[in-house]
C-alpha positions, -999 to 999 in steps of 0.1 A, spaced: 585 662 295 591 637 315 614 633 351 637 619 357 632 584 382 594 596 388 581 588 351 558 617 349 554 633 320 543 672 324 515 684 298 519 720 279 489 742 300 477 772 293 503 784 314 535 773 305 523 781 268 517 816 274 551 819 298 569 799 264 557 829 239 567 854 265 607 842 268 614 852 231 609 886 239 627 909 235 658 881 227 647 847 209 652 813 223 652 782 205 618 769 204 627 736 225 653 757 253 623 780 258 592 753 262 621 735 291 623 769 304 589 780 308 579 745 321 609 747 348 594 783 352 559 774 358 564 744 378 593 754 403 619 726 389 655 731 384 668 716 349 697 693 347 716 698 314 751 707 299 734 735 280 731 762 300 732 795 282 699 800 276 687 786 307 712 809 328 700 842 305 663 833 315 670 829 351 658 793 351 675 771 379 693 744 364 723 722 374 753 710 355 762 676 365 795 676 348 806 711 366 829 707 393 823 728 424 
């Protein structure tokens, strides 16, 4: 993964894998909404997208640059 204006890219620990095959459970996620998720999760970082269902069901912070407030 990598962010925005820093260029970092973010590797899959042990600990965003095991947080990933925990957010299917008990309702699935698609496999790339859930390894965003539990990377956002893990590493305290709100995710900027249009998609935000899954994200808002998981309780991941995330922003929606084309919302208006």
């Amino acid at each position: 993964m990598i962010l925005a204006g820093d260029e970092r890219i973010i590797a899959v620990d042990q600990a965003i894998a095991e947080r990933w095959g925990r957010l299917g459970t008990p309702d699935p996620v698609p496999a790339v909404d859930g390894l965003i998720a539990a990377t956002a999760l893990v590493r305290d970082l709100v995710v900027v997208t249009r998609d935000h269902d899954h994200l808002a069901r998981i309780g991941v912070p995330h922003l929606n640059p084309f919302q208006q407030t």
